[in-house]
N, C-alpha and C positions, 0 to 999 in steps of 0.2 A: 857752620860751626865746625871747628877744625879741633881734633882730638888728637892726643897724642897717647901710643899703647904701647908697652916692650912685649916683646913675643916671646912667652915661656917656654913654650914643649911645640912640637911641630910633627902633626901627623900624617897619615896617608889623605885621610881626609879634613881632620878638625882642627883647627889650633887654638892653643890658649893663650888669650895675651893677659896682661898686667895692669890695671890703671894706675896712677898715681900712689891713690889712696889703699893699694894692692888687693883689688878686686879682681876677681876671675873673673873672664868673659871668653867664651866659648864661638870662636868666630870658622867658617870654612876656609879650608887653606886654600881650597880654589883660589880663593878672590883676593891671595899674598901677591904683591911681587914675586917675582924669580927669586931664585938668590935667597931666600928670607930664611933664617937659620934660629935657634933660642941666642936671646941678647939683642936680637936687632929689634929699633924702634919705628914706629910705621905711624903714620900719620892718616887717618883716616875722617875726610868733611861729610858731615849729617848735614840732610836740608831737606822740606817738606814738599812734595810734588804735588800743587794741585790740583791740576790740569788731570793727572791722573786719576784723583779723586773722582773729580765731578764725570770723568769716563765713565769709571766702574760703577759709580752710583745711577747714571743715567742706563747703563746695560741691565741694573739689576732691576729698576723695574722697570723696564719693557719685559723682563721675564715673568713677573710677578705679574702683568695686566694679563701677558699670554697663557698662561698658569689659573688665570679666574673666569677669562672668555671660556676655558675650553672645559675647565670640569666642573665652573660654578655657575654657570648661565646655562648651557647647553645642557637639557636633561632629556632622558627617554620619554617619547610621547607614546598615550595611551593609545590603545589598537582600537582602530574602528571597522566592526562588525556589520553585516546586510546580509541579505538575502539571495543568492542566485537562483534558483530553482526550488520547485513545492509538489507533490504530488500527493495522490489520497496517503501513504504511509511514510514519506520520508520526506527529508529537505536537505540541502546544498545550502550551505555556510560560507561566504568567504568573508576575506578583509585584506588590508592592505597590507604591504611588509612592514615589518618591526621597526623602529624607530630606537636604538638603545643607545645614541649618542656615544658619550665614553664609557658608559656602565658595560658591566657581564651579565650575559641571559644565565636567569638561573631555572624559569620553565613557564610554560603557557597551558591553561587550563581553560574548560570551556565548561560550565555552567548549564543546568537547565532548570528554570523555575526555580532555583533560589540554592539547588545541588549539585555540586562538583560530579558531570557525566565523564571527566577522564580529562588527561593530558596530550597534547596534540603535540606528534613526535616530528624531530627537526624541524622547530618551532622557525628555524630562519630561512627553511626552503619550500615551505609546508604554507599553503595560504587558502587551503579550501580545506574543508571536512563534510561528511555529510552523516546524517543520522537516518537511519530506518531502522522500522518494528514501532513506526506512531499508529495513532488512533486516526481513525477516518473524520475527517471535519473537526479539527479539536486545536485548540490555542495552546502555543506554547512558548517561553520565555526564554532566551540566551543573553549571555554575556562571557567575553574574557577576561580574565584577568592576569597578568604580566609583572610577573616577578623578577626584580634585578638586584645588582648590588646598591644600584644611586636608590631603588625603593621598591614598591607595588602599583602599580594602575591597573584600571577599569577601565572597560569598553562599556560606551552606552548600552544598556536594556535591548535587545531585539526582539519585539514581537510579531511574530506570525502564525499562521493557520494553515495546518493541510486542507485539500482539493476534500470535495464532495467526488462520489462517483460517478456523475455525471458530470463534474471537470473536465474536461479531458487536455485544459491548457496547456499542463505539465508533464505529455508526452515530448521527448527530445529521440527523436530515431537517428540514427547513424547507418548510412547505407552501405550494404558491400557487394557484393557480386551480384548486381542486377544487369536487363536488358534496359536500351535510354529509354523506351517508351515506358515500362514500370517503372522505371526509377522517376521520372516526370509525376505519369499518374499518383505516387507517390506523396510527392511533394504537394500535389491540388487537395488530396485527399487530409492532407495534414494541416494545410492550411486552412480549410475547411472546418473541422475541426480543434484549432485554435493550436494545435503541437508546432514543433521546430524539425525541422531537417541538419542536421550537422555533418562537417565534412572528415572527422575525428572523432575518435573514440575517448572521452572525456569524463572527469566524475559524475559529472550532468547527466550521463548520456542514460536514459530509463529502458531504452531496448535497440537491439541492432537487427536489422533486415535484409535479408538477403534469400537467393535461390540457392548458393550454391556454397557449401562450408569450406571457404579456402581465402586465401591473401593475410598481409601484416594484420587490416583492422579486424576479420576475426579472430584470428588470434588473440590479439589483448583485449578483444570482448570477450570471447571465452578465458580468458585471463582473470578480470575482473568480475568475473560472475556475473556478467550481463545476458538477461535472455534475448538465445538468436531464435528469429521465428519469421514467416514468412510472410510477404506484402499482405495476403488476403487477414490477415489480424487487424491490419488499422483500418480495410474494409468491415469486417464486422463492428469491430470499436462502433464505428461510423454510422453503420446502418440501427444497433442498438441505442446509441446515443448515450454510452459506459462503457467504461472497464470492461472489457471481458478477458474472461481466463487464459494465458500462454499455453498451456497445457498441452491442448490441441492444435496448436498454431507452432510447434518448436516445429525446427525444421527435417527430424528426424520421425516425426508422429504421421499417422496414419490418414491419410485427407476424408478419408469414411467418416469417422470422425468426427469432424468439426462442422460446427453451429456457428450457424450466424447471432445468437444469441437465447436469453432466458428467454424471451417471448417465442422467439422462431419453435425454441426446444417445447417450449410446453402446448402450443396447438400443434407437433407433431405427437408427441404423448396422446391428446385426446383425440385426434382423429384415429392412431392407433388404437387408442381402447376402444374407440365406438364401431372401426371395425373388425375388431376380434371381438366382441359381443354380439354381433351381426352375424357372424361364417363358426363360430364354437357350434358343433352340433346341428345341423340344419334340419334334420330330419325329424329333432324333438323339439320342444318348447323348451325355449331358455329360463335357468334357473336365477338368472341373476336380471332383474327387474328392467324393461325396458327403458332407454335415455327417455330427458324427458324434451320434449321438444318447444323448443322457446313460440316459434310462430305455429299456427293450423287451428280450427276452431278445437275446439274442447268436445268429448265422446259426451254423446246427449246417454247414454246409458252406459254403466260397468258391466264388462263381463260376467257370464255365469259360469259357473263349473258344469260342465256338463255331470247330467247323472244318470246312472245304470237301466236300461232301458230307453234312453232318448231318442228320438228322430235323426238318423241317419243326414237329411236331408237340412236339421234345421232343428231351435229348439222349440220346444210347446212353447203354444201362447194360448192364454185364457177367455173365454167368451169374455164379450161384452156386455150379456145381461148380466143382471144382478137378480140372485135367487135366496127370495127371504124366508125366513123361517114358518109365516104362514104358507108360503107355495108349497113346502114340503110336507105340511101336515095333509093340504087336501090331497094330492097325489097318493092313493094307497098302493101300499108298497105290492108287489109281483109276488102271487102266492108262490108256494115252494114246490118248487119238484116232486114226484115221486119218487122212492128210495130208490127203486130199481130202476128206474130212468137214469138216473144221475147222469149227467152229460160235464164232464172238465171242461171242455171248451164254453159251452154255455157259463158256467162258473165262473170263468175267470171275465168272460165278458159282463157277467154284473157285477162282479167287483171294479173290475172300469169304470163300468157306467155309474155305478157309486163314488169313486174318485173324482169322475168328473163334475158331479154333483155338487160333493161337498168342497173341494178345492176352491172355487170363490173365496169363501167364507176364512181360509187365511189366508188369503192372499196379503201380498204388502201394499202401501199404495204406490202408485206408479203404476198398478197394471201387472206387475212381474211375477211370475211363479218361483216360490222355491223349489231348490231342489229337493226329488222325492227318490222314492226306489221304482223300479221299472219291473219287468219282467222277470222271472229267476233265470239264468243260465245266459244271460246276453249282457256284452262284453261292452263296456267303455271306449268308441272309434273317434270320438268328436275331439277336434284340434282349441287347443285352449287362444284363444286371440290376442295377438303382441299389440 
């Protein structure tokens, strides 16, 4: 189509030309002939390209498919959550890294039993957490959930259970400055008892061991607040078949000290009380009631108190007749002294012989006398019997 236009005005950049019908049209002077001044006619042919068409329409979607692959198929996957490690009071968390496609992280939160325990910080470098201060033998529930711009996801439910304390699976030691043959023994001993040995200091890691407090990996266990303590702790562990306390076993505490456990500790206590009840006072009779003894026959008779005027030698013991009350009427009683005769000695020997008389008659049964009064002025020597 060939057109024909007069050029009105002529700019630096725009020119207006004239149609026929004297219409303004606003065309770039760029694209004038040279030479082209107001009054000159210019001829200008329109014609439809459309090869060029079907270019730009075949470019535009290939963008538009590349444009739906990438921020409408492609979406953030939900994190999945497991277990690495369990002990009687904590657990080790991890999962895998983030998935956020084309979306922005906007935060990761970790759940427990159905409540938000807190948000886990750089959520895109950050792939473990662990929780301590649980309850000994107790179930508990996790999940993440994963906030972005494309939406929210959930990690599947994670249930697990801390150790009993007799577990001991969930010991992970990390060794440091040992000699090879304790570091060895070490490892048998651990195995043994179902723990791990590791070559690093780790979130896993439940205690570091060594002799001697020095190099990088104490460091970042004392860093981390991991207790360092000595080989002979995963011996006790061992030999108790539990948990037993750090306390004793840190590597700066006193080896006096330290027990091989609640059992070991409590038959050293009663062998201690029985013989500090034994050696308190040897020379008196103990106030505090003799142990009592599991095996030996049983005392065919209970001790007596001794009483005031006893036998030196022994305590009385009671005929074996029996003297009734007719024996005593026929027996006439021993007339009485003269006033002026009066003999004490004689005196007191028939008051004897009157005790000895009647003393049968309450006795207990078994044979046994109780105790009575003795002599005046004679002194209690008889040892009470343990």
């Amino acid at each position: 189509m060939l057109v024909s236009l007069t050029v009105g005005k002529v700019d630096a950049g725009v020119a207006v030309l004239l149609t026929e019908d004297n219409r303004l049209i606003e065309f770039p002077s760029v694209l004038l002939p040279n030479g082209i001044a107001s009054g000159s006619i210019v001829d200008i042919t329109v014609a439809r390209n459309h090869a060029a068409e079907s270019a730009n329409a075949s470019a535009f979607q290939s963008l538009q498919k590349r444009i739906l692959n990438t921020y409408g198929v492609k979406t953030p996957s939900p994190p999945v959550l497991r277990l690495r490690n369990a002990t009687q009071t904590s657990l080790v968390l991890e999962w895998d890294p983030i998935d956020l496609a084309t979306a922005s992280l906007k935060s990761l939160s970790l759940y427990r039993n159905g409540s938000k325990a807190g948000s886990i910080p750089r959520p895109l470098e950050t792939r473990s957490t662990k929780i301590s201060g649980l309850a000994v033998h107790h179930e508990y529930t996790f999940h993440l959930v994963l906030r972005t711009t494309a939406g929210t996801y959930q990690s599947e439910k994670l249930t697990c259970r801390t150790h009993k304390m007799t577990d001991l699976s969930g010991i992970t030691v990390t060794a440091g400055v040992l000699d090879p043959q304790r570091k060895e023994a070490l490892g048998h001993a651990l195995d043994r008892i179902g723990g791990k040995l590791i070559d690093s200091v780790r979130i896993d890691t439940t205690h570091f061991v060594c002799s001697e407090g020095r190099g990088s990996l104490w460091e970042k266990a004392v860093e981390m607040n991991i207790p360092v303590v000595v080989p002979e702790w995963v011996d006790a562990c061992e030999s108790e078949g539990t948990i037993v306390g750090v306390r004793d076993y840190y590597l700066n505490a006193d080896p006096k000290a330290r027990k091989l456990g609640t059992l070991h500790g409590s038959h050293q206590r009663t062998t201690s009380t029985m013989s500090t009840t034994s050696t308190v006072n040897p020379g008196r009779p103990s106030l505090q009631p003799p142990p009592i003894q599991e095996e030996g026959p049983a005392p065919t008779e209970p001790p007596l108190t001794p009483f005031p005027g006893g036998d030196m030698s022994g305590q009385p013991q009671a005929k074996d007749e029996e003297v009734s009350s007719e024996d005593e009427a026929e027996v006439p009683p021993p007339p009485p002294p003269p006033k002026d005769e009066e003999d004490p000695e004689s005196e007191r020997e028939d008051k004897d012989s009157n005790q000895e008389h009647t003393l049968p008659q309450h006795m207990p049964e078994g044979g046994e006398e109780p105790a009575g009064k003795g002599k005046e002025g004679e002194e209690d020597f008889n040892e009470v019997p343990l």
